[in-house]
N, C-alpha and C positions, 0 to 999 in steps of 0.2 A: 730112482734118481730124482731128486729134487728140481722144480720147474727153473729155469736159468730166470733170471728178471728181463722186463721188456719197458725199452726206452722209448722215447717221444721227438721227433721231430720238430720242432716248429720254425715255422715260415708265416708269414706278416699277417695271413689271413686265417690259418684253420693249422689241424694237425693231421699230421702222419705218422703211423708208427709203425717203426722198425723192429724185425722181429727177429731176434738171432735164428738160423735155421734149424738148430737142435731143439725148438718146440713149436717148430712146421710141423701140424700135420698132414699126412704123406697126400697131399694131392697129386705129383707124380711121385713116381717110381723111378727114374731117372733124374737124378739133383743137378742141376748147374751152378757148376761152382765161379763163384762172383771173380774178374775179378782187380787186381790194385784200384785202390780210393773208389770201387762199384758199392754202391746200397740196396740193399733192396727193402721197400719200401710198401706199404699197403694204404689204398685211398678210401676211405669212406664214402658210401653210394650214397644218396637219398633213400635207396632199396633198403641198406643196411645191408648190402653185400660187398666185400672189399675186392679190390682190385688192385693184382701185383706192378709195383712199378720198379723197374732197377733204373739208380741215381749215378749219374757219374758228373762233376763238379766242373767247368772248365778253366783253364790256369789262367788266373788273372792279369798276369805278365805279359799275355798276349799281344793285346791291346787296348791298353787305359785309355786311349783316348777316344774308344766310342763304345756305346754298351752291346754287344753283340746278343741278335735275338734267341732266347733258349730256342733249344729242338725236342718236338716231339714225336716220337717215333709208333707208326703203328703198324704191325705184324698183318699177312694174311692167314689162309684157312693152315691147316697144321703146324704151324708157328707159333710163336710167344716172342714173351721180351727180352730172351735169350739171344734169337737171332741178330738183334741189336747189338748187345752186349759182347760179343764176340769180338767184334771189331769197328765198329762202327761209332760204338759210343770213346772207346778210349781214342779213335783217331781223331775225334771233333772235340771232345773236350782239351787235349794236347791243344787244338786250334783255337780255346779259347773260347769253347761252346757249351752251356749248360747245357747234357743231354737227360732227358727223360723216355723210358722205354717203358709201354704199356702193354699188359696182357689183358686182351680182353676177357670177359667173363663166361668161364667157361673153360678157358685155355689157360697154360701153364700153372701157375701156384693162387692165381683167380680164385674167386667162390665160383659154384657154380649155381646158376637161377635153376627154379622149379622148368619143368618142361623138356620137351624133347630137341631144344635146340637152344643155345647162347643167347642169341637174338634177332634182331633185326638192323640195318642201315638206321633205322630210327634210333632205336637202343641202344647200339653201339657207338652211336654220333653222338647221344646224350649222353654217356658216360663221358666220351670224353670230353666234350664242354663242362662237365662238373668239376672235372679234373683241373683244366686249364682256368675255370673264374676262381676255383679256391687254393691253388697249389701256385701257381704261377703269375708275377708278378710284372709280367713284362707279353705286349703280343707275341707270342711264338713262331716259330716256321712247324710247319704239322706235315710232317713224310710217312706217307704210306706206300705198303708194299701190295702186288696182287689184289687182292679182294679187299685188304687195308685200305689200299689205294680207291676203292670204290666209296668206302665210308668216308674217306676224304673225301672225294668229290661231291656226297650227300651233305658235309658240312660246309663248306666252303658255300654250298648251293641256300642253304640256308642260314647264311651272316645278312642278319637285318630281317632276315622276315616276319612282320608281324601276324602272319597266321601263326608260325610256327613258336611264336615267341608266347602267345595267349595261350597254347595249349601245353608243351615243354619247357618254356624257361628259354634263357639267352646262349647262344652261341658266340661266345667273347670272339673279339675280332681279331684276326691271322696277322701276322709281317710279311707270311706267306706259303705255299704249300706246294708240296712236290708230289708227284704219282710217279713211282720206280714199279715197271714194269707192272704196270697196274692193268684189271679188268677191267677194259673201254666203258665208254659211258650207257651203251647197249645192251651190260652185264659180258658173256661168255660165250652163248646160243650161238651168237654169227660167227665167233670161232669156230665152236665145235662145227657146225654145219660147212663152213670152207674146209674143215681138213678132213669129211666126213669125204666128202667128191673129191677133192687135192691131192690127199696125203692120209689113204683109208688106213695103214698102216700106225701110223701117227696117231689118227682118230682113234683105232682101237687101244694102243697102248696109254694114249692118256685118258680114256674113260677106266680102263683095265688100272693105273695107277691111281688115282685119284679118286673116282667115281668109288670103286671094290677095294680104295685103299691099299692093293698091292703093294706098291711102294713100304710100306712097315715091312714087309716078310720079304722083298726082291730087293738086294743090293744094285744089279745092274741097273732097275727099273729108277728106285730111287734117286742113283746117279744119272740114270740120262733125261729123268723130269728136271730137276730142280739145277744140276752141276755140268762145270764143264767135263769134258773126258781127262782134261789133264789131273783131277782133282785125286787125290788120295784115298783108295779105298780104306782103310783104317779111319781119314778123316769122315768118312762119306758115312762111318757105319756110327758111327759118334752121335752125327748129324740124326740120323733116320731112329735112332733113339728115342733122341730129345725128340724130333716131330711126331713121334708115336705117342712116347706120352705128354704131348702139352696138348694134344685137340681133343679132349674127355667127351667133349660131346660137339657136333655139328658146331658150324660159327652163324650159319644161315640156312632157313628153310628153304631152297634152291626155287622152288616153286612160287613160293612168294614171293620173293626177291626178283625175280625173273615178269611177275606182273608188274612192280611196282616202279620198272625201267622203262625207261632210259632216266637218267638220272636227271634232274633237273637243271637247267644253265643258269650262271653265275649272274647276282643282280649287282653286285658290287665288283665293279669295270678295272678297281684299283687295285685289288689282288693279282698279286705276282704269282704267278705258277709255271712251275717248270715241267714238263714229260719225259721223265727216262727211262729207258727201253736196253734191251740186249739182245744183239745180232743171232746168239746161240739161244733164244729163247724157246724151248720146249712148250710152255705152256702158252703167251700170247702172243701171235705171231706182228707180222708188220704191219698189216692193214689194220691190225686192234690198235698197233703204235697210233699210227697214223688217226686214224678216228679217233684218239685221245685230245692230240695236237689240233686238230681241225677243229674239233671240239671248243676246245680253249683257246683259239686263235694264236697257240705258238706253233715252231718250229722242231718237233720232238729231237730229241737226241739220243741217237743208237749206237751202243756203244760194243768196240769189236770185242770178240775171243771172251768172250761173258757169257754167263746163263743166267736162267730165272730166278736166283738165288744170286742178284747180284753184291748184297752185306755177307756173304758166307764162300761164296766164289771163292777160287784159288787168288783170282786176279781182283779181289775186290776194291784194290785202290784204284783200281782205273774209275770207279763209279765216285769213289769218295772224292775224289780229287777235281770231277766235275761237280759234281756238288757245293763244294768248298767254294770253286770258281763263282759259280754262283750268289751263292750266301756273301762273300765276301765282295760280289757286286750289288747285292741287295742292298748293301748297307750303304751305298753311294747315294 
């Protein structure tokens, strides 16, 4: 069969290009189907490794009378840009929100780098700064999830610094940034270690999920890491697919990662960030909430009858809809 033709994107500063999926090759084995007005889209590295992005447009009707700032989305450990795309991108674009949903490298339809892991908080912070100074036209809000959430925190921690700037390039500057249930500033350690004495039960079943990867092969497990119980086992097995095949290889050397903590505090005062959390969270519990918020000198926000999969939840508008609240006070 002859190769379908491949189009060009362009945007004010560089290109992207769109690649119809029938000459994807099979980086997973489970396809996510896009999908109304979704793109999906690949960024060019410095590496010369691309990086999957799904685009969804926000309706301009919304609000002509102020520019509302794009979103960009970034996934934690066994995730992709899917988990966005789900729901998350068509409810904020509906509102008027350029959404951008990244897979880091490594994960879902991503290249992957040489080595035995994706990256680091550095590498993955740098990608996505390359992203945001040559794709994006306007400062962004940048939401991460989980471990997302912690490379968010690595960037934000690095707008402005000129150590980091002499030796990686510039970290373009935010509208603002959110951490959804994200790994405290500490990393994960003082987790595991509270439910290790708390909740020994708990402890074993989330190292037994995550750690041994369970969760691919245990429906129950899978559902009670990441979902609420009310959630649909047919939807839940869907789910545990796509996170099987989108994480090819580690997102982080744990080890590493775990030296190079606690994350560094934020030198620009004028970054708006929000913390949000969920009551039913399996994976970080409240005092991780909490050390986020105290962290960042907000007031976290924990939200009921949710899990740690709050863009995938059964209840995930309860998360979007504070979100929105937010976003849509940012712009005041």
């Amino acid at each position: 069969m002859a190769a379908l033709s491949t189009t060009t994107l362009l945007t004010n500063r560089t290109r992207m290009t769109l690649v119809p999926r029938a000459v994807l090759e099979n980086k997973t084995q489970v396809s996510y189907e896009l999908k109304k007005s979704q793109s999906r889209l690949f960024h060019e590295l410095p590496s010369g490794l691309k990086m999957e992005v799904i685009f969804q447009k926000g309706r301009i009707d919304i609000d002509e009378k102020s520019q509302n700032p794009p979103l960009v989305f970034v996934h934690g450990s066994f995730h992709a840009a899917w988990c966005w795309a789900e729901h998350f991108l068509p409810f904020f674009s509906q509102n008027g929100y350029d959404c951008y949903a990244l897979s880091l490298l490594g994960q879902g339809e991503s290249d992957a780098p040489s080595g035995a892991v994706a990256g680091s908080l550095q590498t993955h912070a740098s990608d996505i700064a390359d992203f945001i100074q040559k794709q994006i036209n306007f400062p962004p809000v940048l939401l991460g999830h989980s471990f997302g959430g912690l490379i968010v925190q690595y960037y934000i921690a690095n707008i402005g610094n000129e150590k980091f700037l002499e030796k990686e390039g510039l970290y373009p500057y935010l509208a603002g940034a959110l951490l959804v249930c994200s790994v405290p500033p500490s990393g994960n350690s003082g987790i595991v270690w509270r439910y290790l004495f708390s909740k020994p039960v708990a402890a074993f079943k989330i190292t037994r999920s995550l750690a041994a990867k369970a969760f691919q092969t245990s429906l129950p497990l899978c559902k009670e890491t990441f979902f609420s119980t009310e959630m649909e086992n047919q939807v839940v097995l869907r789910y545990q697919k796509l996170m099987t095949e989108s994480s090819r290889m580690p997102l982080f050397d744990l080890r590493k990662l775990n030296a190079s903590l606690p994350a560094p505090p934020v030198k620009d005062s004028s970054i708006k960030v929000l913390v949000l959390g969920a009551q039913d969270d399996f994976i970080v519990d409240g005092k991780g909430l909490e050390e986020t918020g105290t962290f960042y000198g907000v007031s976290p926000i924990c939200i009921e009858g949710v899990a740690h999969d709050i863009m995938l939840d059964c209840s995930w508008e309860k998360g979007a809809q504070v979100i929105l609240s937010w976003l849509n006070h940012l712009k005041r």
